[in-house]
C-alpha positions in Angstrom: 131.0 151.8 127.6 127.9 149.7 127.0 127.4 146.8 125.1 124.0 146.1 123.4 122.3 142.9 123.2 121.4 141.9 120.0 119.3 138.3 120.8 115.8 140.2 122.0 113.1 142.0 121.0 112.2 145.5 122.7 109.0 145.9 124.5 107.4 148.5 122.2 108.1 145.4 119.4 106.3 142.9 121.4 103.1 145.3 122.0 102.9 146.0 118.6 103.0 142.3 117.4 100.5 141.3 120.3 98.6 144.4 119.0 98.5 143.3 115.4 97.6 139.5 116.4 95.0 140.5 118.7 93.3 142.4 115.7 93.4 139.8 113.4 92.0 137.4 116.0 88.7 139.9 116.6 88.6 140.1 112.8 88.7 136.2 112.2 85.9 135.4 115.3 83.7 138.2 113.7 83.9 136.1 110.5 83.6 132.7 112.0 80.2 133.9 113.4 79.2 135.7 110.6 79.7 132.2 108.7 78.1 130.3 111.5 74.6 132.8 111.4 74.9 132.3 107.5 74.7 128.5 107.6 72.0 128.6 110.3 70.0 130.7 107.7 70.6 128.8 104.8 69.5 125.5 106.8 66.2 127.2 107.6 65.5 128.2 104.1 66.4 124.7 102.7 64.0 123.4 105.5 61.4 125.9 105.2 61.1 125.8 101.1 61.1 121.4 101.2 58.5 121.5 104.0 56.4 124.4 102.3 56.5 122.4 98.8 55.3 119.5 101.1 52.5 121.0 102.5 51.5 122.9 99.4 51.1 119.3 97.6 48.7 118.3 100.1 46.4 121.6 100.0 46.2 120.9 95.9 46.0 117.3 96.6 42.7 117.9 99.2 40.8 119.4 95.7 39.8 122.9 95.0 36.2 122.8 96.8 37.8 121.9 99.9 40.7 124.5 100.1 40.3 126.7 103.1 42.6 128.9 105.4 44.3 126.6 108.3 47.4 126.4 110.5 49.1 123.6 111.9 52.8 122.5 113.0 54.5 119.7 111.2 55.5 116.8 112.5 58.8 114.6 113.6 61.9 116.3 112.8 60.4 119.2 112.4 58.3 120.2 115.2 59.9 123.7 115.6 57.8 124.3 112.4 54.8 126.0 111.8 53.0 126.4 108.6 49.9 129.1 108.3 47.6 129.0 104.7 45.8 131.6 103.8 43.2 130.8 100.7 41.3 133.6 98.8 39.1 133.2 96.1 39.8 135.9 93.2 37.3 137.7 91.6 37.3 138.7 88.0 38.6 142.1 88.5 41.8 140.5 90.3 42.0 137.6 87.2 41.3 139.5 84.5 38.7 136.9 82.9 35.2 137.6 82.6 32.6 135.5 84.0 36.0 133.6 86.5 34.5 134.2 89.7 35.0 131.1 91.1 37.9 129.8 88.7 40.7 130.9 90.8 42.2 130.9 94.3 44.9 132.0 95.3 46.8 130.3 98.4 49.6 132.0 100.5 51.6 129.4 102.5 53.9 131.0 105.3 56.5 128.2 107.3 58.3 129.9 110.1 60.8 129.1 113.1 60.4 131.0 116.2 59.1 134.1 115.4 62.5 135.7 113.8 62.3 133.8 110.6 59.6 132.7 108.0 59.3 132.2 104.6 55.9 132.9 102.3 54.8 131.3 99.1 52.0 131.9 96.8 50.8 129.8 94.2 47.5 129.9 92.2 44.9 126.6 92.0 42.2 126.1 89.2 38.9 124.8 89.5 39.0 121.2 87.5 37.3 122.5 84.0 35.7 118.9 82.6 35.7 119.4 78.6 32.3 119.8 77.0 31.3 116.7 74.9 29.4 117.8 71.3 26.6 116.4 70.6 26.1 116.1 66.8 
C-alpha cells in the first residue's frame, strides 16, 4: 500500500506557476519601458515647445526688416538643443491680397534633440502698417 502526501505541490504545478509569473514579469518590464520612452518624449516636447516659443519671441522682437533664416543652439540647460529658422517672404499669390508683396513672412522654427526628435512651428509676421493721417 502507498500513502500519499498531501503537504506539496507537484512539479508540473510549480512549472506552470513559474510559467505564469515569468509572463507577467516580461509583460510588466515591456510596460515599465514603454512608460519610461513615453515620459522621455513628453519631456522633450514640453522642452522643445517652451524653448521654441522663446526663440520665436525674439525673431518677432528683432522687427520684420531684420528677419532672416539662422540656426544656432541654446544656451545653459539646454545645450543639447538646436533651433534652425527658416524665413520666407510670401508673395500675393500665396496671401491672397493684392498688391502684399512684401506684407507677409512666414517663419518656420524647427528645435530638435539629437537627430531622432524635433519639433516645427510656423507662425506668420506682418510688416508694421503705420495709419495714414487725413489731411483736411
Amino acid at each position: 500500500m502507498s500513502r500519499r502526501e498531501t503537504g506539496g505541490f507537484t512539479l508540473l504545478e510549480v512549472m506552470v506557476a513559474v510559467a505564469v509569473i515569468s509572463m507577467s514579469f516580461v509583460a510588466l518590464l515591456s510596460s515599465q519601458s514603454q512608460s519610461l520612452s513615453m515620459a522621455s518624449l513628453s519631456r522633450f516636447e514640453t522642452a522643445a515647445a517652451l524653448l521654441a516659443r522663446q526663440k520665436l519671441a525674439e525673431l518677432e522682437l528683432s522687427g520684420y526688416e531684420s528677419l532672416s533664416s539662422d540656426s544656432g543652439q541654446f544656451d545653459d540647460e539646454f545645450s543639447e538643443y538646436r533651433w534652425r529658422a527658416e524665413v520666407k517672404e510670401l508673395d500675393d499669390d500665396e496671401t491672397g491680397i493684392k498688391d502684399g508683396r512684401g506684407l507677409l513672412k512666414l517663419i518656420e522654427l524647427i528645435v530638435s534633440r539629437d537627430e531622432k526628435e524635433s519639433l516645427a512651428v510656423r507662425t506668420l509676421v506682418m510688416v508694421k502698417i503705420e495709419p495714414v493721417e487725413d489731411e483736411e
